[in-house]
Residue frames relative to the residue before (quaternion, step in Angstrom):
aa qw qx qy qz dx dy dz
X 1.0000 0.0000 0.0000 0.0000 0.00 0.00 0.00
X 0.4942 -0.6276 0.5356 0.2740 3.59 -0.95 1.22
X 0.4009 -0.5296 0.7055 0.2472 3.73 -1.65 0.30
X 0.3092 -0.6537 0.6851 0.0880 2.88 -1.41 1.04
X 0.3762 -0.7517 0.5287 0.1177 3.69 -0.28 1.51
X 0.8450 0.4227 -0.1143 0.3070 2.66 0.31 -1.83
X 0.4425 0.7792 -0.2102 0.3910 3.62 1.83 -0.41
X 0.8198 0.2701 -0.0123 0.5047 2.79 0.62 -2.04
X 0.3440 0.6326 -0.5046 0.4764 3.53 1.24 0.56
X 0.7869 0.4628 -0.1767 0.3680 2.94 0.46 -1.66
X 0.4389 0.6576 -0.1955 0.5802 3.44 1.43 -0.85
X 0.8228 0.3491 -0.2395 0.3792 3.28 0.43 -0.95
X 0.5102 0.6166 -0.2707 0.5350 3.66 1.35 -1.34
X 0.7224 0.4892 -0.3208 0.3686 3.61 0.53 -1.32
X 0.7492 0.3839 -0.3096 0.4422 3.47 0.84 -0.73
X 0.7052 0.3546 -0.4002 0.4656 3.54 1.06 -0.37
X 0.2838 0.6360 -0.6233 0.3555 3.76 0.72 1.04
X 0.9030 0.3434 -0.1045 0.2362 3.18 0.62 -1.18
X 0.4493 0.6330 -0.2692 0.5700 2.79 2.58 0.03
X 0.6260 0.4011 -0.2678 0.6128 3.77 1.23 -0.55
X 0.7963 0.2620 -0.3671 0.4030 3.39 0.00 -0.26
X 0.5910 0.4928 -0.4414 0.4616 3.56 1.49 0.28
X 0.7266 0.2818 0.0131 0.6265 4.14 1.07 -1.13
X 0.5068 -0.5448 0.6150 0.2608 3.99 0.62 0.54
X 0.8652 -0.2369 0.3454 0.2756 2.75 -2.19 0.38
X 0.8028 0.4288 -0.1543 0.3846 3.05 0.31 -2.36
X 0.6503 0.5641 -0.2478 0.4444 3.98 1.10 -1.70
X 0.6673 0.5286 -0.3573 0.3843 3.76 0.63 -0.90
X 0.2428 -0.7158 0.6489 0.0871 3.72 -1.45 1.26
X 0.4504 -0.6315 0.5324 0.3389 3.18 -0.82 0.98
X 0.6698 0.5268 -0.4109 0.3241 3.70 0.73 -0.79
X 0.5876 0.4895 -0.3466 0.5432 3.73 1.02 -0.82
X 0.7301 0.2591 -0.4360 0.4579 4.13 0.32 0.16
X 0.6314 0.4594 -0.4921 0.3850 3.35 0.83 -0.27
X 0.4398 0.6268 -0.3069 0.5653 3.80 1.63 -0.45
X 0.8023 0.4247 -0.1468 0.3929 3.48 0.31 -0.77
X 0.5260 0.4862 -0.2425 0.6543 3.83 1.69 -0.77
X 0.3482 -0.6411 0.6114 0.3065 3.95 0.91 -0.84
X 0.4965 0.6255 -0.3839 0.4636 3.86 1.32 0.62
X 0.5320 -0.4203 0.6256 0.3859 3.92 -1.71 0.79
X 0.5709 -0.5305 0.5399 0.3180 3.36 -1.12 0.92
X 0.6992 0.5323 -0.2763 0.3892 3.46 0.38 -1.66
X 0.4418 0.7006 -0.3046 0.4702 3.69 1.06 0.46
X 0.5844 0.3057 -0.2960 0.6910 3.38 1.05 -1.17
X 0.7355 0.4154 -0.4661 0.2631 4.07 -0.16 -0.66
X 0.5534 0.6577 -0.3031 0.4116 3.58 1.59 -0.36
X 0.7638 0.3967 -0.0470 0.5070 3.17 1.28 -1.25
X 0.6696 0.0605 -0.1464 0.7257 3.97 0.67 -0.47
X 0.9158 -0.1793 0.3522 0.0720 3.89 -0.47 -0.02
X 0.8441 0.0069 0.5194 0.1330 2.25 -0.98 -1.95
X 0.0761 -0.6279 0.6838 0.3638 4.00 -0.35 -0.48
X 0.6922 0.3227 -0.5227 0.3789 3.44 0.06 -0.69
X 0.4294 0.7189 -0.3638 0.4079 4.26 0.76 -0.30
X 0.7045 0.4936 -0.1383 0.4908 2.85 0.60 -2.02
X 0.6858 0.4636 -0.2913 0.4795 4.41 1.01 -0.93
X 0.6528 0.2867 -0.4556 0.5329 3.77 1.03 -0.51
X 0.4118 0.5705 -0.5925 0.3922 3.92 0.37 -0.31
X 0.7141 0.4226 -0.3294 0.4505 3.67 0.22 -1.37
X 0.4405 0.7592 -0.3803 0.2915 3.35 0.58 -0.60
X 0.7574 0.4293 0.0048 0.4920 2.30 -0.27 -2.57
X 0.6973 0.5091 -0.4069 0.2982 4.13 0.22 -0.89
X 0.7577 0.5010 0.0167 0.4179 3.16 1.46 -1.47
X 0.6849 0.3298 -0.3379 0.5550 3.32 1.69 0.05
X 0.3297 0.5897 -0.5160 0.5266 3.51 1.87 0.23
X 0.6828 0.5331 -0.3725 0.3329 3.81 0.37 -1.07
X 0.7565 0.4932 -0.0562 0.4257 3.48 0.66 -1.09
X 0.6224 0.3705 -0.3938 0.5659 3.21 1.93 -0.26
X 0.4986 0.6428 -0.4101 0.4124 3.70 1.22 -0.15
X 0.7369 0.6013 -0.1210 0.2842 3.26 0.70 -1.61
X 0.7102 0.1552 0.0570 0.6843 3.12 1.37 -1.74
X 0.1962 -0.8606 0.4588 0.1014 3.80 -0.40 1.09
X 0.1488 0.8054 -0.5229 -0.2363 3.44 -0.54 -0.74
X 0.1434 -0.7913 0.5891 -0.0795 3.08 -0.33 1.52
X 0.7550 -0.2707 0.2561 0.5396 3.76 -0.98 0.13
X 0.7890 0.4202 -0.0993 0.4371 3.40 0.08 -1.90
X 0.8055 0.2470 -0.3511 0.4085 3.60 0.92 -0.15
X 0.3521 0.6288 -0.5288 0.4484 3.43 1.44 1.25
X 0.5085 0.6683 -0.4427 0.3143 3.15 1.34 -1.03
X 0.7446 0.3671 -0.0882 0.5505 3.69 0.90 -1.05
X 0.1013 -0.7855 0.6064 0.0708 4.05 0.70 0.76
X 0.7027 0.5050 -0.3140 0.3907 3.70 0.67 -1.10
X 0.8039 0.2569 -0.3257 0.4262 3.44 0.60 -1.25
X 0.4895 0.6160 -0.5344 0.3088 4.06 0.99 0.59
X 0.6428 0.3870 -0.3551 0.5576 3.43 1.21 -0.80
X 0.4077 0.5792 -0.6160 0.3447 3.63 0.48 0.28
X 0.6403 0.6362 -0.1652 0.3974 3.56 1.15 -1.79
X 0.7041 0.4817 -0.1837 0.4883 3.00 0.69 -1.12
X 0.6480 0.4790 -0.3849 0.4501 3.91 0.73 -1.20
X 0.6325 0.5858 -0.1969 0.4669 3.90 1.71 -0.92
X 0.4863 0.4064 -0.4364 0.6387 3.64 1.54 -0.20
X 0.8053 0.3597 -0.3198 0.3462 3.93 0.01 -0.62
X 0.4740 0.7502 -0.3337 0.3180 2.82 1.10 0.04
X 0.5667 0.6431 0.0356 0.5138 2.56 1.55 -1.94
X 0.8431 0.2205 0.1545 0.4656 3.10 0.65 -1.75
X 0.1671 -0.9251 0.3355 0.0607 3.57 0.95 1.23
X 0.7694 0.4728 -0.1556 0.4003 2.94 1.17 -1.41
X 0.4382 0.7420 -0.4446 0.2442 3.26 1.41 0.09
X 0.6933 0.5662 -0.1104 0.4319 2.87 0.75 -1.52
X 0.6997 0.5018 -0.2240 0.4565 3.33 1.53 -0.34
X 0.4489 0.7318 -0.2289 0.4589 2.91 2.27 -0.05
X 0.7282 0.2214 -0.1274 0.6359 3.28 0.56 -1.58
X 0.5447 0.3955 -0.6297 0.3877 4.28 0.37 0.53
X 0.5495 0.4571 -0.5854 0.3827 3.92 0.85 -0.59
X 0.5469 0.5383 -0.4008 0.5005 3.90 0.49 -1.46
X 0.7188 0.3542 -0.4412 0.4041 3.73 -0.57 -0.23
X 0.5933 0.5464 -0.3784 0.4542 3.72 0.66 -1.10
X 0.6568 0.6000 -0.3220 0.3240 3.17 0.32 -1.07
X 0.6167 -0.5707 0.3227 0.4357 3.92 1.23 -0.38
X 0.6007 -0.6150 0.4371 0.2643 3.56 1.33 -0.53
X 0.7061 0.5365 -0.2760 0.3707 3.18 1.58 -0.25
X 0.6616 0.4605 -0.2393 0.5412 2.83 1.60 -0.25
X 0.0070 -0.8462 0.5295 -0.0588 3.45 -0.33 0.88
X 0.2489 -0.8083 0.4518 0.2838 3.08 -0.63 0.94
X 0.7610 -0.1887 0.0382 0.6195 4.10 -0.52 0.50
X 0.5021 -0.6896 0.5166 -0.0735 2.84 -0.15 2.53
X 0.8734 0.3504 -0.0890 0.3265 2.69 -0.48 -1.88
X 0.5931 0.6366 -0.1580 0.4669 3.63 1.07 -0.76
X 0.7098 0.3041 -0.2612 0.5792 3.49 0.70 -0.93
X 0.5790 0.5565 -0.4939 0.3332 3.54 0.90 -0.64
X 0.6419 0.5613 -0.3203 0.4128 3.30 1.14 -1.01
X 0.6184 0.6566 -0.1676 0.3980 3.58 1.06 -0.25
X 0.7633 0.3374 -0.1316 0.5350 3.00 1.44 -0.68
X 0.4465 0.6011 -0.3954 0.5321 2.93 1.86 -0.22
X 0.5534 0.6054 -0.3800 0.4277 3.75 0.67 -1.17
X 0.5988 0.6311 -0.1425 0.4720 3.52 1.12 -1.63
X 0.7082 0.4502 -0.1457 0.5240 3.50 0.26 -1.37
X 0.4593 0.5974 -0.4235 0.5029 3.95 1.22 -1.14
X 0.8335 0.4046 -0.1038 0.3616 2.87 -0.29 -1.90
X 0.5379 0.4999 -0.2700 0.6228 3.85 0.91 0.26
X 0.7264 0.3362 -0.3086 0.5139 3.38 0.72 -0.43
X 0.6018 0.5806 -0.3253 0.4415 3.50 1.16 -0.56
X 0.6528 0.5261 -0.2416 0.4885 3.81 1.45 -1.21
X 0.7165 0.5158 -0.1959 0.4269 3.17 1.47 -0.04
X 0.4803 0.4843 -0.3569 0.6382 3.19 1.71 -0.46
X 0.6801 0.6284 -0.1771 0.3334 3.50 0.14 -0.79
X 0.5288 -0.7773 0.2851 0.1868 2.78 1.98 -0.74
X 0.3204 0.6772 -0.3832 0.5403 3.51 2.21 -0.46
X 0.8928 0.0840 0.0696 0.4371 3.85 -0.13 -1.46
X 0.6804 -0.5445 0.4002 0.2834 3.30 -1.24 0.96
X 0.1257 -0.7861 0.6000 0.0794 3.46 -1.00 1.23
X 0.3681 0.5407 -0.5982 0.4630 3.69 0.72 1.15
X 0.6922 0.3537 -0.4063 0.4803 3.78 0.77 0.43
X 0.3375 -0.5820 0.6269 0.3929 3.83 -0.89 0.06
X 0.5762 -0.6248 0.4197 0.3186 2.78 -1.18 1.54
X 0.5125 0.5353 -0.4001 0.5392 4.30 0.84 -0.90
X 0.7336 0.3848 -0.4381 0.3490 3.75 -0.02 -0.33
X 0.6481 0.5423 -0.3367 0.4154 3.21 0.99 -1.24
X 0.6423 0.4112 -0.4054 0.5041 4.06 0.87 -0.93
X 0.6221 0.3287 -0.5239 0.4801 3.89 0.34 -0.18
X 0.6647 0.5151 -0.4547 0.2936 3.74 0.11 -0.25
X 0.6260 0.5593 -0.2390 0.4881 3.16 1.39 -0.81
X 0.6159 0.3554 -0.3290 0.6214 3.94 1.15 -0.27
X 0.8208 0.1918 -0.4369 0.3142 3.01 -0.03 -0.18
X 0.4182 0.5835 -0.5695 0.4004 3.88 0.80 -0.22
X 0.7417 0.3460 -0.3249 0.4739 3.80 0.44 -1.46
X 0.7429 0.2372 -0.4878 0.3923 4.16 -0.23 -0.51
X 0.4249 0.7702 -0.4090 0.2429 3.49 0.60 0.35
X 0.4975 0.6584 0.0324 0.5639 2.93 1.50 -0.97
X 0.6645 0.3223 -0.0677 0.6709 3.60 1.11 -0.96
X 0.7891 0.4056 -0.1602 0.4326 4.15 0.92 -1.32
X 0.7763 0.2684 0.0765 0.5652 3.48 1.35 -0.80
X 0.0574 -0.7962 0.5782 -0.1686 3.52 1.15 1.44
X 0.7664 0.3887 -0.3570 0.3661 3.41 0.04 -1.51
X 0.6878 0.3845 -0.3727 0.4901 3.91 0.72 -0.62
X 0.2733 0.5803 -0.5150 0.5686 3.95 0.97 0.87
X 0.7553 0.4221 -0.2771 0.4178 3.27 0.02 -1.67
X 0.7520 0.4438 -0.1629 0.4592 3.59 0.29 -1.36
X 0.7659 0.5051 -0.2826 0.2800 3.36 0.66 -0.69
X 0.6341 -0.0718 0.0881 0.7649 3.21 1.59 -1.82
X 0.1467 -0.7978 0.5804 0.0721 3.50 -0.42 1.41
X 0.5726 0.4545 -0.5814 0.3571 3.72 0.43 0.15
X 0.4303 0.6912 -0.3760 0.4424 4.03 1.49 -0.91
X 0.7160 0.5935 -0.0075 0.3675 3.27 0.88 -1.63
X 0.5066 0.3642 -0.1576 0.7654 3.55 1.73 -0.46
X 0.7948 0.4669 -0.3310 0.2020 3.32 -0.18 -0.91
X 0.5292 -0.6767 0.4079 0.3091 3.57 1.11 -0.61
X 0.6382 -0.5860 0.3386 0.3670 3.16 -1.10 0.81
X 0.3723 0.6365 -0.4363 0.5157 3.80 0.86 -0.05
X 0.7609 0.1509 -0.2005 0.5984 3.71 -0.25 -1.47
X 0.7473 0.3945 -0.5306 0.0658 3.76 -0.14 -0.06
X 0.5507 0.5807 -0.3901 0.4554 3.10 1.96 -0.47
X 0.3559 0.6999 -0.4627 0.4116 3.73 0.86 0.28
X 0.7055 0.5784 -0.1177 0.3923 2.82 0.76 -1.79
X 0.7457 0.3567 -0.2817 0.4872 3.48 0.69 -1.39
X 0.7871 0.5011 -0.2800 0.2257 3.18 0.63 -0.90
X 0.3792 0.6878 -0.2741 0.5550 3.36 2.44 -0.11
X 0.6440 0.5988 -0.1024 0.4650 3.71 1.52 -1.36
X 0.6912 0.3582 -0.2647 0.5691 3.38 0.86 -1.22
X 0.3421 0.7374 -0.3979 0.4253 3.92 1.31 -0.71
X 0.8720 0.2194 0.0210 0.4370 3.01 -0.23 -1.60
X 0.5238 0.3970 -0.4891 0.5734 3.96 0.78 0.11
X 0.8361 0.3374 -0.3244 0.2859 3.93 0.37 -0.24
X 0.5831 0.6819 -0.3064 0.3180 3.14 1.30 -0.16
């Protein structure tokens, strides 16, 4: 019987989604995803490496996902508010993202997973922001690069920093993810306009 390669990759990535975004980089055991995928550990070292390999792989799989899902294209810059609406609805969905790129940040910043690659991405991102802005859609007293970092982080906030929700605006904080994505997307509104 042939191996399925291309399976037990996948198999494999899937289980360390939920081992990195539960124990970080450092907390995650290769043995508890290779347990978890139903795979010989020695599988992930064949196939990514590494654990630290095996965390940009996850990376790279999971910010491919999120650049599919949630675009930003010219015309959806035009509307900054109702993308981070989208986006607060990918994380929603998708919890552990956001728990992905806070482990990657802890870590110091030196490690990046495909640097170079996302930079290109956000440039694409930033492009398209600069166009909603010639055009006149969004406010050109921001750089168009600030305004997309404002927009990620206002929205994975929300998902990274509950307890300063609680403390900060507690009726937001009762109300539910409904009234808060209201909120951001009323917020991101009004910082571009």
């Amino acid at each position: 019987m042939a191996w399925d390669t291309a399976r037990t990759k996948r198999l494999l990535l899937d289980a360390a989604v939920e081992e990195f975004a539960a124990f970080g980089p450092e907390g995650a055991r290769v043995a508890r995803v290779a347990t978890r995928a139903g795979v010989n550990k020695e599988r992930i070292y064949q196939y990514f490496g590494s654990k630290e390999k095996l965390f940009a792989a996850v990376l790279e799989s999971e910010l491919g996902k999120i650049a599919a899902a949630v675009p930003l294209t010219a015309e959806h810059a035009a509307d900054l508010g109702a993308y981070a609406g989208r986006v607060f609805d990918y994380h929603r969905a998708h919890p552990h993202f956001v728990r992905l790129l806070a482990w990657e940040g802890l870590q110091g910043g030196d490690r990046v997973a495909a640097e170079d690659e996302r930079a290109g991405h956000y440039d694409e991102k930033i492009a398209a922001v600069v166009r909603a802005q010639r055009d006149g859609a969004l406010t050109d007293e921001v750089a168009a690069g600030q305004l997309v970092h404002a927009v990620i982080a206002l929205t994975a906030s929300w998902f990274m920093l509950p307890q300063l929700t609680r403390m900060l605006v507690p009726a937001l904080a009762g109300a539910g993810p409904e009234a808060q994505r209201e909120s951001l997307v009323a917020l991101v509104r009004r910082l571009t306009a």
